[in-house]
C-alpha positions, 0 to 999 in steps of 0.5 A: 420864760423858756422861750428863745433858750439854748444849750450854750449861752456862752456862744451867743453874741448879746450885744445890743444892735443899735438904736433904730433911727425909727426910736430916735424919730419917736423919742424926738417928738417926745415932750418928756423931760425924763423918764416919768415913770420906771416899773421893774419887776419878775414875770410870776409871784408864786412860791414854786417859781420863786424859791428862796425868795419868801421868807419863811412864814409868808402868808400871802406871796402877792401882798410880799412880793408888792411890798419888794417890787412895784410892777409885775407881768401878770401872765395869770390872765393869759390862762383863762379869763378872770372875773372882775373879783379877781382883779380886785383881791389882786389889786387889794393885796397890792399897796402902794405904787404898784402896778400889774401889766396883764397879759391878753388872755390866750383864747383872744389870742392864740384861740381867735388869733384876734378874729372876731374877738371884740366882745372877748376884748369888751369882757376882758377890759371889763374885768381888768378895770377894777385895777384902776391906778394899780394897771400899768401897760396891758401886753398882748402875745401873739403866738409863734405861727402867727404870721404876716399873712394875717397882718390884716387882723391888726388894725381892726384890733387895735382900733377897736382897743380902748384908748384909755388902757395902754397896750403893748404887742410882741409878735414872734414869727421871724418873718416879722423881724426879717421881711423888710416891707412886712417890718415896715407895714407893722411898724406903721400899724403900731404907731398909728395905733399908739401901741408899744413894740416889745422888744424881746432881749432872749439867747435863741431869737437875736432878731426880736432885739429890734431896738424900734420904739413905737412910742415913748414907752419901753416896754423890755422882757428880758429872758436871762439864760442862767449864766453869768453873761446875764449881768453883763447883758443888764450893764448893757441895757443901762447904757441904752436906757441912759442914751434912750432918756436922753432922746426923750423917753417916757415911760419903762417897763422892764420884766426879768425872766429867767429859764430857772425863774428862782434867780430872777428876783437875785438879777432884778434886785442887781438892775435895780441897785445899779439902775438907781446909781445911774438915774438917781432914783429911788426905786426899792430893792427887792430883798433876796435871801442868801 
Protein backbone atom coordinates (compact mmCIF):
# COMPACT_ATOMS: atom_id res chain seq x y z
CA UNK A 1 0.00 0.00 0.00
CA UNK A 2 1.79 3.11 -1.26
CA UNK A 3 -0.84 5.05 -0.07
CA UNK A 4 0.23 7.90 2.20
CA UNK A 5 4.42 7.19 1.46
CA UNK A 6 7.00 9.85 1.83
CA UNK A 7 10.36 10.31 0.79
CA UNK A 8 11.58 10.70 4.22
CA UNK A 9 10.06 8.75 7.38
CA UNK A 10 12.40 9.94 9.66
CA UNK A 11 10.71 13.55 9.61
CA UNK A 12 7.35 12.27 10.42
CA UNK A 13 6.09 12.37 14.12
CA UNK A 14 4.19 9.01 14.40
CA UNK A 15 3.08 9.37 17.73
CA UNK A 16 -0.28 8.12 18.19
CA UNK A 17 -2.96 10.96 19.19
CA UNK A 18 -4.76 10.07 21.82
CA UNK A 19 -7.60 7.94 22.33
CA UNK A 20 -11.21 9.74 21.41
CA UNK A 21 -13.46 10.34 24.10
CA UNK A 22 -15.86 8.90 21.44
CA UNK A 23 -13.79 5.38 21.54
CA UNK A 24 -13.82 5.62 25.42
CA UNK A 25 -18.15 6.07 25.24
CA UNK A 26 -18.29 3.06 22.90
CA UNK A 27 -15.72 0.40 24.43
CA UNK A 28 -17.83 1.39 27.75
CA UNK A 29 -20.91 0.13 26.69
CA UNK A 30 -19.09 -2.97 25.55
CA UNK A 31 -20.07 -6.22 27.58
CA UNK A 32 -16.71 -7.89 26.22
CA UNK A 33 -14.52 -9.01 29.04
CA UNK A 34 -11.69 -8.98 26.84
CA UNK A 35 -10.53 -9.18 23.68
CA UNK A 36 -12.70 -12.47 21.92
CA UNK A 37 -11.19 -12.57 18.96
CA UNK A 38 -7.43 -11.13 17.35
CA UNK A 39 -6.81 -11.45 13.43
CA UNK A 40 -3.10 -10.50 12.32
CA UNK A 41 -2.40 -10.82 9.01
CA UNK A 42 -0.57 -9.11 5.23
CA UNK A 43 -2.77 -7.31 2.62
CA UNK A 44 -1.66 -9.96 -0.20
CA UNK A 45 -0.35 -13.79 -0.45
CA UNK A 46 1.02 -13.77 -3.72
CA UNK A 47 4.80 -15.10 -4.53
CA UNK A 48 5.96 -11.66 -6.10
CA UNK A 49 4.54 -9.59 -3.15
CA UNK A 50 5.99 -11.95 -0.71
CA UNK A 51 9.38 -12.56 -1.60
CA UNK A 52 11.30 -14.85 0.50
CA UNK A 53 8.48 -15.76 2.40
CA UNK A 54 7.67 -19.13 0.71
CA UNK A 55 9.69 -21.74 1.08
CA UNK A 56 11.40 -23.14 -1.93
CA UNK A 57 8.85 -25.69 -3.60
CA UNK A 58 5.54 -24.06 -2.31
CA UNK A 59 2.92 -25.23 -4.46
CA UNK A 60 -0.16 -23.49 -3.33
CA UNK A 61 0.67 -19.85 -1.64
CA UNK A 62 -2.83 -19.34 -0.34
CA UNK A 63 -2.86 -23.01 1.45
CA UNK A 64 0.95 -21.81 3.19
CA UNK A 65 0.33 -18.51 3.93
CA UNK A 66 -3.02 -19.78 6.00
CA UNK A 67 -1.10 -22.19 7.46
CA UNK A 68 1.31 -19.18 9.15
CA UNK A 69 -1.11 -16.61 9.49
CA UNK A 70 -5.11 -16.51 10.45
CA UNK A 71 -6.59 -13.50 8.52
CA UNK A 72 -5.82 -11.60 5.79
CA UNK A 73 -7.22 -8.56 3.47
CA UNK A 74 -8.54 -10.01 0.70
CA UNK A 75 -8.15 -7.05 -1.76
CA UNK A 76 -8.44 -9.43 -4.71
CA UNK A 77 -12.15 -8.69 -4.56
CA UNK A 78 -11.83 -5.36 -5.00
CA UNK A 79 -10.71 -5.75 -9.04
CA UNK A 80 -13.56 -7.59 -10.26
CA UNK A 81 -16.20 -9.44 -9.30
CA UNK A 82 -15.66 -13.10 -8.30
CA UNK A 83 -18.13 -15.92 -8.58
CA UNK A 84 -19.19 -17.77 -5.93
CA UNK A 85 -16.82 -20.59 -6.90
CA UNK A 86 -14.15 -18.38 -6.35
CA UNK A 87 -14.89 -17.78 -2.97
CA UNK A 88 -15.03 -21.16 -2.28
CA UNK A 89 -11.44 -22.66 -3.75
CA UNK A 90 -10.22 -19.53 -1.58
CA UNK A 91 -11.93 -20.72 1.38
CA UNK A 92 -11.29 -24.55 0.83
CA UNK A 93 -7.34 -23.84 0.68
CA UNK A 94 -7.58 -22.19 3.93
CA UNK A 95 -7.85 -24.64 7.07
CA UNK A 96 -8.32 -23.83 10.41
CA UNK A 97 -9.32 -20.66 12.19
CA UNK A 98 -8.66 -18.62 9.32
CA UNK A 99 -10.69 -15.86 8.23
CA UNK A 100 -10.50 -13.33 4.87
CA UNK A 101 -11.89 -9.71 4.95
CA UNK A 102 -12.77 -8.98 1.40
CA UNK A 103 -12.62 -5.89 -0.02
CA UNK A 104 -15.89 -4.15 -1.50
CA UNK A 105 -15.43 -4.41 -5.11
CA UNK A 106 -14.03 -1.29 -7.05
CA UNK A 107 -17.00 -0.97 -9.42
CA UNK A 108 -19.42 -0.64 -6.29
CA UNK A 109 -17.31 1.84 -5.05
CA UNK A 110 -14.90 3.87 -7.03
CA UNK A 111 -17.26 3.21 -10.31
CA UNK A 112 -21.07 3.76 -8.85
CA UNK A 113 -19.30 5.62 -5.73
CA UNK A 114 -22.39 3.82 -4.01
CA UNK A 115 -25.08 5.25 -6.19
CA UNK A 116 -27.51 3.01 -7.28
CA UNK A 117 -25.78 0.00 -6.32
CA UNK A 118 -28.02 -2.29 -4.31
CA UNK A 119 -28.30 -5.38 -6.72
CA UNK A 120 -24.08 -4.92 -6.99
CA UNK A 121 -24.17 -5.27 -3.31
CA UNK A 122 -26.90 -8.14 -3.47
CA UNK A 123 -24.44 -10.20 -5.99
CA UNK A 124 -21.41 -9.50 -4.18
CA UNK A 125 -22.92 -10.97 -0.70
CA UNK A 126 -24.26 -13.50 -2.82
CA UNK A 127 -21.05 -14.52 -3.91
CA UNK A 128 -18.94 -13.87 -0.72
CA UNK A 129 -21.32 -16.39 1.44
CA UNK A 130 -19.60 -19.59 0.67
CA UNK A 131 -16.63 -18.28 3.00
CA UNK A 132 -19.07 -18.92 6.04
CA UNK A 133 -16.98 -18.95 9.22
CA UNK A 134 -13.88 -18.33 7.12
CA UNK A 135 -15.26 -14.36 6.64
CA UNK A 136 -14.26 -12.07 8.89
CA UNK A 137 -15.02 -8.21 8.71
CA UNK A 138 -15.89 -7.24 5.03
CA UNK A 139 -14.02 -3.30 4.47
CA UNK A 140 -15.30 -0.92 2.08
CA UNK A 141 -12.75 1.89 0.54
CA UNK A 142 -14.01 4.82 -0.83
CA UNK A 143 -11.82 6.36 -2.76
CA UNK A 144 -9.61 9.97 -2.49
CA UNK A 145 -12.29 12.27 -4.05
CA UNK A 146 -15.08 11.07 -2.62
CA UNK A 147 -16.14 13.90 -0.84
CA UNK A 148 -18.46 15.05 2.12
CA UNK A 149 -20.67 16.39 -0.47
CA UNK A 150 -21.89 12.85 -1.33
CA UNK A 151 -22.44 12.21 2.52
CA UNK A 152 -25.99 11.60 1.67
CA UNK A 153 -24.87 8.06 -0.17
CA UNK A 154 -23.90 6.69 3.17
CA UNK A 155 -26.86 5.81 4.80
CA UNK A 156 -29.11 4.36 2.23
CA UNK A 157 -25.83 2.00 1.99
CA UNK A 158 -25.57 1.10 5.03
CA UNK A 159 -28.89 0.40 5.57
CA UNK A 160 -29.47 -1.54 2.74
CA UNK A 161 -26.20 -3.84 3.98
CA UNK A 162 -26.98 -7.21 5.55
CA UNK A 163 -26.70 -7.06 9.34
CA UNK A 164 -25.31 -10.51 9.51
CA UNK A 165 -22.03 -9.75 7.48
CA UNK A 166 -20.00 -7.22 9.29
CA UNK A 167 -18.48 -4.16 7.30
CA UNK A 168 -15.91 -1.70 7.92
CA UNK A 169 -15.55 1.71 6.06
CA UNK A 170 -12.09 3.86 5.41
CA UNK A 171 -12.82 7.26 3.82
CA UNK A 172 -9.75 9.40 2.47
CA UNK A 173 -10.58 12.82 1.36
CA UNK A 174 -9.39 15.04 4.40
CA UNK A 175 -12.11 17.09 4.51
CA UNK A 176 -13.31 14.19 6.34
CA UNK A 177 -10.91 14.07 8.90
CA UNK A 178 -10.55 18.22 9.39
CA UNK A 179 -14.28 19.53 8.77
CA UNK A 180 -15.37 19.19 12.14
CA UNK A 181 -19.33 19.23 11.72
CA UNK A 182 -18.58 16.74 8.57
CA UNK A 183 -16.62 14.15 11.44
CA UNK A 184 -19.38 14.65 13.66
CA UNK A 185 -22.11 13.76 10.93
CA UNK A 186 -19.97 10.75 9.69
CA UNK A 187 -19.48 9.67 12.72
CA UNK A 188 -23.25 9.50 13.75
CA UNK A 189 -23.92 7.45 10.28
CA UNK A 190 -21.37 4.94 11.34
CA UNK A 191 -22.71 4.15 14.62
CA UNK A 192 -26.28 4.06 13.98
CA UNK A 193 -25.20 1.73 11.28
CA UNK A 194 -22.93 -0.61 13.66
CA UNK A 195 -20.06 0.08 10.84
CA UNK A 196 -16.44 0.02 11.93
CA UNK A 197 -14.28 3.39 11.29
CA UNK A 198 -10.87 2.22 9.84
CA UNK A 199 -8.51 3.60 11.28
CA UNK A 200 -5.59 4.39 8.82
CA UNK A 201 -1.79 4.33 10.68
CA UNK A 202 0.16 5.81 7.11
CA UNK A 203 3.51 8.28 7.03
CA UNK A 204 1.97 11.02 4.48
CA UNK A 205 -1.84 11.10 6.16
CA UNK A 206 -1.27 11.73 10.20
CA UNK A 207 -5.03 12.84 9.99
CA UNK A 208 -6.59 9.50 9.07
CA UNK A 209 -4.88 8.15 12.85
CA UNK A 210 -8.61 9.45 14.11
CA UNK A 211 -8.36 7.13 17.22
CA UNK A 212 -12.66 7.10 17.10
CA UNK A 213 -14.27 3.66 17.62
CA UNK A 214 -17.35 3.20 15.91
CA UNK A 215 -18.00 -0.21 17.67
CA UNK A 216 -16.33 -2.46 19.63
CA UNK A 217 -14.07 -3.73 16.68
CA UNK A 218 -10.64 -2.23 15.39
CA UNK A 219 -10.37 -2.45 12.52
CA UNK A 220 -6.23 -1.10 11.88
CA UNK A 221 -4.36 -0.96 8.28
CA UNK A 222 -1.00 0.00 9.18
CA UNK A 223 1.16 1.03 6.37
CA UNK A 224 4.89 0.62 7.51
CA UNK A 225 7.36 2.83 5.60
CA UNK A 226 10.45 0.42 5.36
CA UNK A 227 12.33 2.21 8.05
CA UNK A 228 13.25 1.10 11.33
CA UNK A 229 10.93 3.55 13.08
CA UNK A 230 8.16 0.68 11.83
CA UNK A 231 9.00 -1.41 14.81
CA UNK A 232 8.83 1.53 17.33
CA UNK A 233 5.59 2.65 15.57
CA UNK A 234 4.11 -1.51 16.33
CA UNK A 235 5.32 -0.85 20.40
CA UNK A 236 3.17 1.83 20.27
CA UNK A 237 -0.04 0.23 18.79
CA UNK A 238 0.43 -2.19 21.76
CA UNK A 239 0.29 -0.09 24.07
CA UNK A 240 -2.99 1.23 22.84
CA UNK A 241 -4.45 -2.00 22.10
CA UNK A 242 -3.50 -3.05 25.86
CA UNK A 243 -5.45 0.57 27.12
CA UNK A 244 -8.21 -0.21 24.49
CA UNK A 245 -8.84 -3.89 26.15
CA UNK A 246 -8.96 -2.68 29.27
CA UNK A 247 -12.20 -0.19 28.16
CA UNK A 248 -14.02 -2.99 26.56
CA UNK A 249 -12.88 -3.77 23.21
CA UNK A 250 -14.01 -6.76 21.48
CA UNK A 251 -12.83 -7.57 18.42
CA UNK A 252 -9.10 -6.92 16.21
CA UNK A 253 -8.10 -6.78 12.92
CA UNK A 254 -4.91 -5.53 12.51
CA UNK A 255 -3.20 -5.80 8.44
CA UNK A 256 0.31 -4.73 7.89
CA UNK A 257 1.15 -3.19 4.60
CA UNK A 258 4.37 -2.28 3.55
CA UNK A 259 5.51 0.44 0.36
CA UNK A 260 8.02 -2.86 -0.09
CA UNK A 261 5.21 -5.62 0.91
CA UNK A 262 8.21 -8.30 1.06
CA UNK A 263 8.78 -7.22 4.70
CA UNK A 264 5.39 -7.36 5.90
CA UNK A 265 5.30 -11.00 6.69
CA UNK A 266 9.25 -10.01 8.79
CA UNK A 267 6.99 -7.04 10.79
CA UNK A 268 3.98 -9.23 11.30
CA UNK A 269 5.63 -12.09 12.74
CA UNK A 270 7.40 -8.97 15.43
CA UNK A 271 3.91 -7.82 16.33
CA UNK A 272 2.77 -11.27 16.71
CA UNK A 273 5.52 -12.39 19.15
CA UNK A 274 5.28 -9.52 21.15
CA UNK A 275 1.46 -9.06 21.03
CA UNK A 276 1.37 -12.86 22.52
CA UNK A 277 4.09 -11.71 25.56
CA UNK A 278 1.55 -9.05 26.14
CA UNK A 279 -1.83 -10.48 26.05
CA UNK A 280 -0.99 -14.02 26.84
CA UNK A 281 -2.18 -15.32 23.61
CA UNK A 282 -1.42 -17.90 21.46
CA UNK A 283 -1.49 -16.57 18.17
CA UNK A 284 0.99 -18.68 15.69
CA UNK A 285 3.90 -16.81 14.47
CA UNK A 286 4.36 -16.75 11.14
CA UNK A 287 7.90 -18.21 9.81
CA UNK A 288 10.04 -15.74 7.89
CA UNK A 289 13.00 -17.05 5.87
CA UNK A 290 16.32 -15.27 6.45
Amino acid sequence: MKFGKVDHPEQVDFTLPPTHKQTREVLGKSKAKGLEDVRIGCAKWNRKDLKNFYPRGTKDELSYYASQFNSIELNASFYRMFPEEQFKVWGSKAEGNFQFCPKVPRLISHMKRLNDAERLVDDFVTNILPLKDKMGSVFLQMPENFMPKFIDRLDPFFKHWPNEIPLAAEFRHPDWFNDEKVVEELNDILLANNVSSIITDTAGRRDMLHMRLTNSTAFIRYNGANHPSDYTRLDDWLERFEEWQELGLKKLYFFVHQNVEEASPLLSAYFIEKFNKKFKTNIKIPKTLK
